[in-house]
N, C-alpha and C positions, 0 to 999 in steps of 0.2 A: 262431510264438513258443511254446516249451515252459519252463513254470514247474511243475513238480512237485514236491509235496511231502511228504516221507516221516515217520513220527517217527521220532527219531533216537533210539531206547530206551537202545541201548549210552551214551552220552555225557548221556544225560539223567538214565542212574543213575551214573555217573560224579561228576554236578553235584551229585546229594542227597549220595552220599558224602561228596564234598570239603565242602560245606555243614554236613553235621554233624560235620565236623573242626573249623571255624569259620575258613576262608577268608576273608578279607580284600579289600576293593579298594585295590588299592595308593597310598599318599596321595603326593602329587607332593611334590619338593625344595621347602623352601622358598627358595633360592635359588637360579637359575638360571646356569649356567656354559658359556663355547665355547674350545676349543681349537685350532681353526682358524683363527686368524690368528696366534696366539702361541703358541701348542704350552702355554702358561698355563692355567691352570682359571681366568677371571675372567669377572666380570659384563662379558656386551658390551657395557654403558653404556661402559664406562669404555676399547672401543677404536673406533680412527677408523677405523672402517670399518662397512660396514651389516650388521650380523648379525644374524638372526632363530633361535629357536631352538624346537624344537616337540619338544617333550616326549612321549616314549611316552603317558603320561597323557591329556595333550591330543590325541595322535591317537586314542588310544580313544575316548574322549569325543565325537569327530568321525565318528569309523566309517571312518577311513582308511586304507585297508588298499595301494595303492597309491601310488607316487612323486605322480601326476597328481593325485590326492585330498588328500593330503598337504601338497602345496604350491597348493593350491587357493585360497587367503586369506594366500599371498606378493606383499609389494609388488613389484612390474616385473618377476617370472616368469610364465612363461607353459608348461607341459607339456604340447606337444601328443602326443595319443597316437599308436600305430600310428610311422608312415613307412618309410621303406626296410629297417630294422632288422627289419621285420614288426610284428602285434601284439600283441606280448609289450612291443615297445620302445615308445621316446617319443623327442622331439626337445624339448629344453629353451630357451625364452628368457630372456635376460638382456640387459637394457640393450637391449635391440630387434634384436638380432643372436640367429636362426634359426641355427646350423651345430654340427652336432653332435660336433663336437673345441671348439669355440672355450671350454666350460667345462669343469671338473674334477669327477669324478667321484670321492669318497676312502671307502673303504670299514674302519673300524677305524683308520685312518692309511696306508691304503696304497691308491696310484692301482689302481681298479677299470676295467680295461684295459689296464693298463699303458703300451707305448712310444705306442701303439696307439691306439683309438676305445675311450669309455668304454663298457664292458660291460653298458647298460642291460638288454638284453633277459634276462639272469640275475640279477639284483636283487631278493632278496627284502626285504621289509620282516618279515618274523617275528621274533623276539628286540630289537627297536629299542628303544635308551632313549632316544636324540634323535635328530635329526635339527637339521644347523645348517647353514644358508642362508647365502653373504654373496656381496652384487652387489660385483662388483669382482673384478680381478686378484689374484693370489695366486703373485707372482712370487719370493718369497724362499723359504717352509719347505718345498716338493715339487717333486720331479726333474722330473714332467710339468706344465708352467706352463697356466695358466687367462688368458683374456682380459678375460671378462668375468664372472666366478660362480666359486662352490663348491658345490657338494650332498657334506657329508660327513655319511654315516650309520653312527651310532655304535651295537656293539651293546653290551648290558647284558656283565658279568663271572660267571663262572656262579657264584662264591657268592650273587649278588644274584638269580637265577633262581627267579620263581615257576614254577609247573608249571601247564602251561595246556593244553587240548584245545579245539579248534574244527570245527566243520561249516558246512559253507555252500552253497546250493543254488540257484539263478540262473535267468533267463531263457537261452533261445539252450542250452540244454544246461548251463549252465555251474555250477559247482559245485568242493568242497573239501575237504581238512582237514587239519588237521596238528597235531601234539603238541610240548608245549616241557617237557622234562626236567631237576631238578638232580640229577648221579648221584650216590649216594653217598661222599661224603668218605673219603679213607683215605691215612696218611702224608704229608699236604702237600700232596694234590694235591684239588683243585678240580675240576670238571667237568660240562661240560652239554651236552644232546643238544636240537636242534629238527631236525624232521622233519617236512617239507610237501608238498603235492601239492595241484596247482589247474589247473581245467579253464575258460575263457574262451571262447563262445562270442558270437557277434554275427551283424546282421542280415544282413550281406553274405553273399554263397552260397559256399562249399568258404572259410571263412575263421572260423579258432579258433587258438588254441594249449591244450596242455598245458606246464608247468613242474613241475618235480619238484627238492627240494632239501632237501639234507643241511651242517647244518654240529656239529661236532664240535669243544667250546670246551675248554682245558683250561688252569688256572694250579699251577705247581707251586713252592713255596718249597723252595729249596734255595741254596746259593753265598751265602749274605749277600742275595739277591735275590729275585727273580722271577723263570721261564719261563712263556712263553706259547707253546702250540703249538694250531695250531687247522686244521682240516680241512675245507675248502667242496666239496662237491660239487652242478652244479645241471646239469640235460639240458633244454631249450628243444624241442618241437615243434610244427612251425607250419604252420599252410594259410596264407597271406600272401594279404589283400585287394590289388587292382588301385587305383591312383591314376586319378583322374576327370580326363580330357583337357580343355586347353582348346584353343577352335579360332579363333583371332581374337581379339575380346575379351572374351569371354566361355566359361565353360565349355559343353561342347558338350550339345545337347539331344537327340541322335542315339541316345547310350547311357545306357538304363537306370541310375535312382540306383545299385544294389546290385549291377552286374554286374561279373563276375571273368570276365577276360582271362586270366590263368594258366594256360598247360599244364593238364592234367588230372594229377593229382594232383601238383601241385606244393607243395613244402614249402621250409621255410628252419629249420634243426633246428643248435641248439647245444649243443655238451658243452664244459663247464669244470669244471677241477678246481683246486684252489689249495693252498699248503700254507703255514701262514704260523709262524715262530718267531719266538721275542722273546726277550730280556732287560734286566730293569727291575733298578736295582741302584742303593743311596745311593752318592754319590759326596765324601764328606765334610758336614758340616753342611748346608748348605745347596743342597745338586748332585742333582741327578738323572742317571743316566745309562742311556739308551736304544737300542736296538740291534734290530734289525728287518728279518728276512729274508724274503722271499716270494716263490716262486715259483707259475706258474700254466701249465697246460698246457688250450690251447682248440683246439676242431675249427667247421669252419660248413663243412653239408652244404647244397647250395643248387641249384634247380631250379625256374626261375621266368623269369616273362616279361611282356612289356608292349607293349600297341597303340600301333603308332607311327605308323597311317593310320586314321581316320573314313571307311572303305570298306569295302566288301563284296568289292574286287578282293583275290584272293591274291596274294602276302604281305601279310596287314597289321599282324603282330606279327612281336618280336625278342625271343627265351629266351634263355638262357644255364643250362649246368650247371658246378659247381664245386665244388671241395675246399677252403678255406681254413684251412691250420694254423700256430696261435699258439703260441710259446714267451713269456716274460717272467718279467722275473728283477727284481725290485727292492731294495736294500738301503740302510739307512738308520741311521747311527749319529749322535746329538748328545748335549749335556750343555745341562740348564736346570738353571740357578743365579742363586741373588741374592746376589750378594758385596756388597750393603749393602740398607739395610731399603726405599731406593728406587729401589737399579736392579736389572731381570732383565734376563739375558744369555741367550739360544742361539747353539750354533758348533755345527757339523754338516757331515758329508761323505755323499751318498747318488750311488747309479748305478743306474739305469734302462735295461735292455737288454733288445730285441723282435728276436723273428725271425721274420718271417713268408715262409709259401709257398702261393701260390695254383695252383691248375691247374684248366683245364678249358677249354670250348669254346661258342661259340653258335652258333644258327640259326634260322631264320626259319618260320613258321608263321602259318598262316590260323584264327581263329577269329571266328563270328559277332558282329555288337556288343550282343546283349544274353547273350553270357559262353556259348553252347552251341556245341557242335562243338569244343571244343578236346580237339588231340590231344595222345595219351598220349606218356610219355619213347620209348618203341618207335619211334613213328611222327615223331621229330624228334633223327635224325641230327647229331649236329654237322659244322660246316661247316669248323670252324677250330680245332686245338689251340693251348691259350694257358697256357704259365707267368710266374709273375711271384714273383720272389724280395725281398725286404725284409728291411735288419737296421737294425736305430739302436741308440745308446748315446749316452746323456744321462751328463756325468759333472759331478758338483756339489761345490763348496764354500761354506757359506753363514753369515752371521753376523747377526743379530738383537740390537738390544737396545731398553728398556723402560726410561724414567726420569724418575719421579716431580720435576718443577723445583721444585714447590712445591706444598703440599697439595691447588689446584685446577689445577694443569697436570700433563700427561705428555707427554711425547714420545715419539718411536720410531721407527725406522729399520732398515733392514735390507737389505742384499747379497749378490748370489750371483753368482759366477762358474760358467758352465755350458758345458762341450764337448759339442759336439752334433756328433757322426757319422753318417752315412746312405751307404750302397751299396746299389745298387739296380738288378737284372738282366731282361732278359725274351727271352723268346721264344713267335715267332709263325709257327705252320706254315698256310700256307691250303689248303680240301682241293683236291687236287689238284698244289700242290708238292710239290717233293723237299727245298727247300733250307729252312730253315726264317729268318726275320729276327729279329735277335737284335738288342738294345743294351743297355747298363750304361750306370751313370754313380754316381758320388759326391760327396758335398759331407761337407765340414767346416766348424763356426763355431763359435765363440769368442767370448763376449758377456757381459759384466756385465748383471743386471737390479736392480732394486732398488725401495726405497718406502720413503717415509717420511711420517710422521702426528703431528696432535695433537690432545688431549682438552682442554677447556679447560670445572670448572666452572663455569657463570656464576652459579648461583641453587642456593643446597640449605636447608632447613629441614625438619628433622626427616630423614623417610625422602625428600621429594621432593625433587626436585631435576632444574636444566636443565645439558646437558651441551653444547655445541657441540665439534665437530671438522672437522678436513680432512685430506686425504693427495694423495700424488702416487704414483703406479704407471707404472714402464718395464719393461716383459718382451718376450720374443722366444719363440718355438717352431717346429720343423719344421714344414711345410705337413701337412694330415694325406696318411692314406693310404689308399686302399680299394681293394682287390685286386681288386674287381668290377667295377671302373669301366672300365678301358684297359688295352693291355698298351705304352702309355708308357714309356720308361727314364729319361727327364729328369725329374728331381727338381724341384721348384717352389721357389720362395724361400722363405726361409724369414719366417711373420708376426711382426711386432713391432706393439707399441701401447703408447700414454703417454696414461694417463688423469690426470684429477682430479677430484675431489668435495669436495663440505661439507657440513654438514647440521647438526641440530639432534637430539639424542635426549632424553626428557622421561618420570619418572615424578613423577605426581599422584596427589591425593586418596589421597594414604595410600600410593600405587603401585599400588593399584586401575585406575587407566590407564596406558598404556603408550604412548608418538608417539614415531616421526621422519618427517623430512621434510629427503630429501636432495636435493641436484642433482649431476651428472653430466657431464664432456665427455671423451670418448676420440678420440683421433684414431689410426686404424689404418692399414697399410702390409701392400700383397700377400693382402688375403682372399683366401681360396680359394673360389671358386662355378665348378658344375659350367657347364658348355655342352657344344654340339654341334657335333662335325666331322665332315663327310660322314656323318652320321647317328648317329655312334657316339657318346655321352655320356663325356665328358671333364672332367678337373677341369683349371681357372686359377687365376691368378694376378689379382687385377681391381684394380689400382691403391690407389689412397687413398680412404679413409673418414671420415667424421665419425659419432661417435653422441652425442648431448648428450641430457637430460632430467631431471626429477623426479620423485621417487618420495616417496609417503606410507605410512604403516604405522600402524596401532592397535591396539591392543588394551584391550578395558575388563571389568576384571572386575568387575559387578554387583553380585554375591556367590558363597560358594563355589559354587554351584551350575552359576549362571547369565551365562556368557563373549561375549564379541560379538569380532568383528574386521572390520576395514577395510582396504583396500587399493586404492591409484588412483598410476597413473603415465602420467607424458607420456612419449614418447619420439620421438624426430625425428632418422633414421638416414639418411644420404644420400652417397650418391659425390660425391668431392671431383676425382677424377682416372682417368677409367676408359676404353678407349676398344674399344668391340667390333664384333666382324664377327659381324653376324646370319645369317650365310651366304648375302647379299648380293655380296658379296664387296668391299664399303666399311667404315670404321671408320665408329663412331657414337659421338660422345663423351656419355657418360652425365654428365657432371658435374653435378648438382642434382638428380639423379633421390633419390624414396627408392629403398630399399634391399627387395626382391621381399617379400611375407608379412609385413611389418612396422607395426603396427596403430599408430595416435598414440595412443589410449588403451585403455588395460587398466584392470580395474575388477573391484572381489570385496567382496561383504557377506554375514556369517556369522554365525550365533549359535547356540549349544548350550548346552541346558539338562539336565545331567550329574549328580543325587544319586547319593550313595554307596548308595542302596537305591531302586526305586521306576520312574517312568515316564522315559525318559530321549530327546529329541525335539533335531534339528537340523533348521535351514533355509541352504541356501547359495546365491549368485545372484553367477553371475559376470558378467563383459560386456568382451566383445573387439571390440575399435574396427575402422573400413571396414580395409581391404588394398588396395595394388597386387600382381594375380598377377605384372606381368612388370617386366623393369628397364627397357621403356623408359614406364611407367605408365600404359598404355594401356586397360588390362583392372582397371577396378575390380571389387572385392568389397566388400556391403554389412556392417557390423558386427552383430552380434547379442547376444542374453543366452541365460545357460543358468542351471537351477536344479536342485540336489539338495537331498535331505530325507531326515529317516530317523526312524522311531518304535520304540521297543525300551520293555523290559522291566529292569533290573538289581537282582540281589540280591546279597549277599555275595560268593557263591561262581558264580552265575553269570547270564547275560546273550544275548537272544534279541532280535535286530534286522533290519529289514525296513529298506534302503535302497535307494533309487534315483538314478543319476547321469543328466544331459541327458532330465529332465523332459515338457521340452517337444519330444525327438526333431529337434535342429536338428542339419541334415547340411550342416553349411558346412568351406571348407576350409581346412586347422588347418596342411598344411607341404606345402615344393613336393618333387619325389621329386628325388632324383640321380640316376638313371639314365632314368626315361623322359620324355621331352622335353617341357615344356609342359604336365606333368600334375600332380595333386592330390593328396592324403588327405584324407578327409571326416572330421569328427568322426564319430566310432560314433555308431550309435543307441543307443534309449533301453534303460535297463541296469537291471534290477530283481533285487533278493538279498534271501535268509533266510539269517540269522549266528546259529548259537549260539556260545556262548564259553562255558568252564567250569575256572574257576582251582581251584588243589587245593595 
């Protein structure tokens, strides 16, 4: 373990400068707003749905510099880090459902990944003014439908841009920095620069990434309106850790905790680029009108592999190399209005088009089981040329509305008609044929989704007040799709689910507290979960689902200083209708099983004590309930706790913090891989960072 520390002189006269300019620490809204269920600016008390909303502020305050940190003290998420994405990525839960299409990913208003898998592993959190949370379907306002969540993260407008410089220096090699710029103003136009580079390194051996990332914001008044043009550029390089084999029912004791199976220098390395316009324009008294273009062009270079025998006989691992290139094109035009003081309206047309092409090849290779002897790309030929072609097109019409029945009720309701297309071609040459095996196939569907909700005050005096709500949610989405997986041409059916929820939302004592306390039941149709045929990892189709549970939230503010949060959810996920061949060559009907990685209880207690000058100290302790590893529940895992903390320094203008995440070094497993059979990701080990920050 390497923690080196340097002084950081450049950036530390940087901090006196800005300090005797008389830097500020920025003071939070006083009231808090989400746009993700309603495309509205309103307080989420007042919609049926569960929104959590985490303030730039507040994550400073926390030292959250990560999605997985970030949402660390959210009721019924869970982000695990790492998975097949690599360790750049995370795999997110909601409502007790692990799979990593099943939520929405919304970056500025626009699906981050596009037709595609959400583009975790290029996520930065630099520039963020919130971050807004909601468990639940999100089947009317976005062309790519969620089943279970939202993570949209909203960045600041570059008039509102402080100027910020950070360093940051870590255990494992790991380390950073990056600069937030507002440029100077001239003719109308607005403009801001952030510019980062961050180096992750961990315990596991030939396992880091670097990320590097440019985004380029610009608002310009002209036309009676607004332009928005903005520029994302982010590059991902990755040593990718080995998922932990289980052998029976239990994870195996054979291989070494930290050992990497991977090719010798293998990597899983992304480029995305994005371009996104806008125009914001009144549309008569009361109308807003919004128009949203974005394109994004992604590459994934990929050269990696995974032990598919607990032996020392050769072969006992399967690599794969590949190219996988993304186009995606989204567009988005609506109008919000309130044609009276108590109803708003949105009507909206968007299309969502992905084109994906994958190529490349696998094959097979020996390496020892605690990670040494593995051979280089040279010395592992491919066995088998594989392309696989993908296009979809989501085409939408959607209408929204919002209305106040009487001063303590609202309603609201909303509809989307959505054409979904998909063609989908492959070819597979094996070495040694001439002819190569080819198949296509396409699907078309056509499907209303919709939802609808109500807020109902029951209790207000003064500022507190009790809010009860409910909603219903029916959405549909194409199966996802991973170009890594199979060179399959048969498209999978397409998921649908019809949730509902109720719940309670509650500010007291002045609004100094914050409760709800929801429950849940979604019944699903066609999850997708990976398996194996004849050894090759496959995605299905696995019948019907039930997910049902409760979720609590808190938050209590003390005083300004001094904030707490609470967070505990049941969750109880289980096949209704499912019936598999374990490569036995019999069905097994899973009906009553849980659902693989799915813990009954989730647990998070937090408090940070944050002056605007002075000593500034968190404590966080999560705790994630037993697991079944497998679907037929044979192979428990026990549950655990983890703790982060962090002690820092804050003046004016700048801020010097020492934090550490999983405290206590617990390496249990956090999501199951999709490609190697039977096997793991462990939480990282333990993680220790020096953070300055220096606003100007």
């Amino acid at each position: 373990m390497a923690f080196r520390i340097q002084p950081p002189l450049p950036l530390l006269a940087l901090c006196l400068v800005a300090s005797g300019l008389g830097a500020q620490t920025p003071v939070p809204p006083s009231a808090v707003v989400e746009v993700t269920a309603t495309r509205f600016p309103e307080d989420p008390a007042k919609v049926p749905a569960s929104i959590t909303v985490y303030s730039a502020r507040e994550l400073a305050d926390r030292g959250a510099t990560d999605l997985r940190s970030a949402l660390a003290l959210a009721a019924g998420v869970y982000v695990a880090p790492g998975g097949d994405g690599g360790p750049a990525s995370s795999v997110p839960e909601f409502w007790g459902l692990k799979e990593f299409d099943a939520f929405l990913l919304v970056l500025d208003g626009v699906p981050w990944g596009g037709a595609f898998n959400p583009a975790l592993s290029s996520l930065s959190l630099e520039g963020v003014e919130r971050i807004e949370v909601q468990r639940g379907a999100a089947p009317v306002l976005y062309g790519a439908t969620s089943f279970v969540g939202v993570i949209h993260v909203i960045r600041g407008v570059p008039q509102d841009t402080q100027g910020m410089a950070r360093l940051a220096l870590g255990t494992h090699g790991s380390g950073g920095a990056a600069v937030v710029l507002r440029l100077p103003a001239a003719a109308g136009v607005d403009s801001s620069l952030i510019v980062d580079h961050d180096r992750q390194g961990f315990a596991d051996a030939r396992t880091d990434f670097k990320r590097s990332h440019l985004l380029w914001q610009n608002r310009i008044q002209a036309l009676d309106g607004v332009f928005r043009v903005n520029l994302e550029a982010t590059a991902v390089d990755q040593q990718p850790a080995s998922p932990f084999v289980r052998v029976g029912k239990a994870l195996t004791t054979l291989v070494p905790l930290d050992a990497n199976h991977n090719p010798a220098g293998a990597f899983l390395n992304d480029r995305r680029t994005a371009l996104t316009l806008g125009y914001d324009r009144a549309a008569g008294g009361s109308a807003l009108w919004t128009t949203t273009l974005s394109g994004s062009r992604a590459s994934q270079d990929v050269f990696r592999g995974f032990l598919t025998d607990v032996t020392t006989s050769a072969p006992n691992a399967h690599g794969f190399r590949e190219r996988v290139d993304l186009t995606d094109l989204y567009f988005d035009s609506h109008l919000t209005w309130t044609p009276a003081a108590a109803l708003k309206v949105v009507a909206g047309v968007d299309h969502l088009h992905g084109q994906g092409t994958g190529r490349g090849g696998d094959f097979d290779y020996f390496v020892k089981l605690d990670g040494s002897g593995a051979p280089a790309s040279a010395a592992t030929p491919s066995q088998a040329d594989i392309r696989v072609d993908d296009q979809r097109d989501f085409s939408g019409v959607y209408g929204f509305a919002q209305w106040q029945v009487a001063p303590r009720l609202v309603l609201e309701g909303g509809l989307r008609l959505t054409r979904a297309k998909e063609t989908r071609g492959t070819s597979l040459l094996d070495l040694g044929a001439t002819v190569p095996e080819t198949g296509r196939d396409a699907r078309t569907t056509t499907a209303l989704s919709g939802s609808a909700g109500a807020v109902w005050t029951a209790w207000q005096a003064g500022e507190d007040r009790v809010n009860l709500f409910t909603g219903v949610r029916s959405t549909f989405k194409p199966a996802a799709v991973d170009f890594g997986l199979d060179s399959e041409a048969t498209i999978l059916k397409p998921e649908t689910a019809t949730s509902y929820d109720l719940g309670v939302k509650a500010d007291l004592l002045g609004r100094r507290l914050s409760l709800e306390v929801s429950a849940f039941l979604m019944d699903f149709k066609n999850l997708v979960v990976p398996q194996s045929v004849n050894g090759a990892p496959v995605l299905a189709n696995a019948g019907t689902e039930r997910f049902q549970g409760v979720e609590l939230g808190a938050r209590w503010h003390f005083d300004r200083d001094l904030t707490a949060r609470l967070a505990y959810s049941y969750h109880d996920t289980r096949f209704r209708d499912y019936a598999k061949d374990f490569g036995d060559g019999t069905l097994t009907q899973l009906a009553g099983k849980r659902l693989e990685m799915s813990p009954y209880h989730l647990g998070a207690l937090g408090l940070a004590y944050a002056p605007v000058r002075g000593l500034t100290a968190t404590a966080e302790l999560s705790y994630t309930g037993a697991v079944l590893l497998n679907q037929r529940n044979t192979a428990p895992s026990p549950g655990y706790a983890t703790y982060a903390a962090s002690l820092g320094w804050r003046e004016r203008a700048w801020e010097l913090r020492l934090s550490g995440q999983n405290l206590t070094d617990q390496r249990k497993p956090v999501s199951e891989s999709e490609l190697g059979d039977a096997q793991y990701y462990l939480l990282p080990g333990r993680q220790l960072a020096l953070r300055l920050t220096c606003r100007f």
